[in-house]
C-alpha positions in Angstrom: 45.8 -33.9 -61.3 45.2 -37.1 -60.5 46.0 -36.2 -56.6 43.5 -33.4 -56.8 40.6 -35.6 -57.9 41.4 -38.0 -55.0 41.7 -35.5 -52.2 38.2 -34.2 -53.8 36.6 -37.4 -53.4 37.7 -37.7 -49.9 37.0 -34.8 -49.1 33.6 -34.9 -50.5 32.9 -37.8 -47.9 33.1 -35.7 -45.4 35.8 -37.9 -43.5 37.1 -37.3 -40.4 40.4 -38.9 -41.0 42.4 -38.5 -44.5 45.3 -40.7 -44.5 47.7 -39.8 -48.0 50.9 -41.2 -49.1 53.2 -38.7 -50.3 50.7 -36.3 -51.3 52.9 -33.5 -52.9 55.0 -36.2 -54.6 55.7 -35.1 -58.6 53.9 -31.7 -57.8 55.4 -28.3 -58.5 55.7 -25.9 -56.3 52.2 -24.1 -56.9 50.6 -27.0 -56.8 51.7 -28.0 -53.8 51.1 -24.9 -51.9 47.5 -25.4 -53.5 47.1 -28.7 -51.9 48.6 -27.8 -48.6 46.2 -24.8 -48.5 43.7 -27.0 -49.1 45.1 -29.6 -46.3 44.8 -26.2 -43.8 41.1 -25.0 -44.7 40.6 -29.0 -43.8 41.9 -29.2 -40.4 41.0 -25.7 -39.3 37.4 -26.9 -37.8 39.6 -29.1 -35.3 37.1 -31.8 -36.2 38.9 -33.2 -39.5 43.1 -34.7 -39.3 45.4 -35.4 -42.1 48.2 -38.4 -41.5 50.7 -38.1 -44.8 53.6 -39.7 -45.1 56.5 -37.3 -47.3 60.1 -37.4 -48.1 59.8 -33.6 -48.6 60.7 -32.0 -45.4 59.5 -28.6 -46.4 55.9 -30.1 -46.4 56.4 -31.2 -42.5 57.6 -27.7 -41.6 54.5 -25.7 -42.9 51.8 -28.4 -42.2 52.7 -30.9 -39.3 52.2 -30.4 -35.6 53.0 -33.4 -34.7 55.8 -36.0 -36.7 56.9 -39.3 -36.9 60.6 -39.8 -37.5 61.2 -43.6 -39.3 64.4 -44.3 -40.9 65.8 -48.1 -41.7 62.6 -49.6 -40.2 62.8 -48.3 -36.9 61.0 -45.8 -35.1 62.9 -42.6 -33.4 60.3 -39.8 -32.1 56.8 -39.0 -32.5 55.4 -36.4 -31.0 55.0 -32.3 -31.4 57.0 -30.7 -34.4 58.1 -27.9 -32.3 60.0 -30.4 -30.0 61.5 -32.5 -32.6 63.4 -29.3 -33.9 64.1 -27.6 -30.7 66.0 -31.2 -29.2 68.8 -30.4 -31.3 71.3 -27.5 -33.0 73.0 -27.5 -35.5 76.9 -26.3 -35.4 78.7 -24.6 -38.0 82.9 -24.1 -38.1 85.9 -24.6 -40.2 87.4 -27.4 -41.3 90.0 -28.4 -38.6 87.4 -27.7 -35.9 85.4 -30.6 -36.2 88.2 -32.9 -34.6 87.5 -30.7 -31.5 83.8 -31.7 -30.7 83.2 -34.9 -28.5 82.6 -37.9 -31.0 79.7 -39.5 -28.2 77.8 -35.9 -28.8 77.4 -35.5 -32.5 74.5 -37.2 -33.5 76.0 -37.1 -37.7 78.0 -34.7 -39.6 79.0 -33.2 -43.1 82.2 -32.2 -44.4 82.7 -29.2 -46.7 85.6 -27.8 -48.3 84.9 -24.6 -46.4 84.0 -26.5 -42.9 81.7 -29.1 -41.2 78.0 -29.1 -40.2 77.5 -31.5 -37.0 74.1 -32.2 -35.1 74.2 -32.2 -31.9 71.3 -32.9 -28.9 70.8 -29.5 -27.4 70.7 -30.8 -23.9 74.4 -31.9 -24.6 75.6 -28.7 -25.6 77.0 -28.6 -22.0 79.1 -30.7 -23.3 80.7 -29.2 -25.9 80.1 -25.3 -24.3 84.1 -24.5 -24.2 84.6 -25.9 -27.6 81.6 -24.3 -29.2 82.5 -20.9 -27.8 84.2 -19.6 -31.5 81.7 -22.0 -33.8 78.4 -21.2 -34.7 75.2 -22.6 -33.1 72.0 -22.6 -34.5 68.4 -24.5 -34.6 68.4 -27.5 -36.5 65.5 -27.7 -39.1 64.0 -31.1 -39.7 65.8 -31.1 -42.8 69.1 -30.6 -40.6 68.1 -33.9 -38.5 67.4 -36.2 -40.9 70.2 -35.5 -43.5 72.6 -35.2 -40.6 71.5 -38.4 -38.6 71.5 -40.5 -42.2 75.3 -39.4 -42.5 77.2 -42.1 -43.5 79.3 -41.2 -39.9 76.3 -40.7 -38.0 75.8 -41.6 -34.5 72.1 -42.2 -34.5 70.7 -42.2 -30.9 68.3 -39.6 -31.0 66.8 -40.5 -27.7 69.4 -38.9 -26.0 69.8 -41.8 -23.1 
C-alpha cells in the first residue's frame, strides 16, 4: 500500500522521470501486475520513463527495454533488453557432458543430479558447434544470465573480448 500512495504522488506531479527502488518488492503477484500496468499506461505517451532498480527478474522481462547488469560493484552491459538476452544460450545435457565443453567458453554453470545447465556467449557457440551437436541449445532468459554468471564456478566476462 504504501508503494501505491507513493507512485500516486509521483505520478500526480506529472514527472517526467520516476526513478523507484525495488518497486514490486514484498508485493504479491496481483499487485504487482497492478503496478507494472500502471508503470505501462505511464510510459505509453513516449514523453514519461521509469528507472527501477529489482532483484526480481520477471519484472525486467515484462517492463524493461533497456537494462543495466551490476553485480559485486561493477558494471557489465547496459543497453537494449532484447540484446542482453540474445548474446547468450543456454545449454542443456547430462551429467558427464559438461566435461566436454571448452572451460574459456562457459560463462557459469549448474550441476544437477540429472545434468548441467552452462551459459555460454552465442557468438562462441562456434566454439563448441561439434560438442553441442547431441545437447540442447536454447535462449538464455535474464534469469539464465545472472544466476548462471553468479555461479560459484562462473567465468564472468560477459563482454565477450
Amino acid at each position: 500500500m504504501q508503494m501505491k500512495l507513493m507512485l500516486a504522488i509521483a505520478l500526480s506531479h506529472d514527472a517526467k522521470l520516476l526513478i523507484l527502488d525495488e518497486p514490486t518488492s514484498g508485493l504479491d503477484v496481483l499487485a504487482r501486475d497492478e503496478l507494472m500496468d500502471i508503470l505501462h499506461a505511464y510510459i505509453e505517451d513516449g514523453e514519461h520513463s521509469v528507472l527501477f532498480s529489482t532483484h526480481i527478474t520477471a519484472d525486467l522481462e515484462r517492463a524493461a527495454d533497456f537494462i543495466t547488469y551490476i553485480t559485486d560493484g561493477r558494471l557489465y552491459y547496459t543497453g537494449p533488453k532484447d540484446e542482453f538476452e540474445e548474446s547468450f544460450r543456454l545449454i542443456k545435457g547430462g551429467p558427464d557432458e559438461l566435461a566436454q565443453l571448452p572451460a574459456d567458453v562457459v560463462l557459469g554453470s549448474h550441476m544437477y543430479a540429472t545434468g548441467f545447465d552452462a551459459l555460454v556467449r552465442s557468438d562462441r557457440l562456434y566454439a563448441v558447434a561439434s560438442v553441442v551437436s547431441g545437447l540442447a541449445v536454447e535462449s538464455a532468459s535474464i534469469d539464465d544470465i545472472i544466476r548462471l554468471t553468479n555461479a560459484h564456478d562462473s567465468n564472468r566476462d560477459l563482454s565477450g573480448r
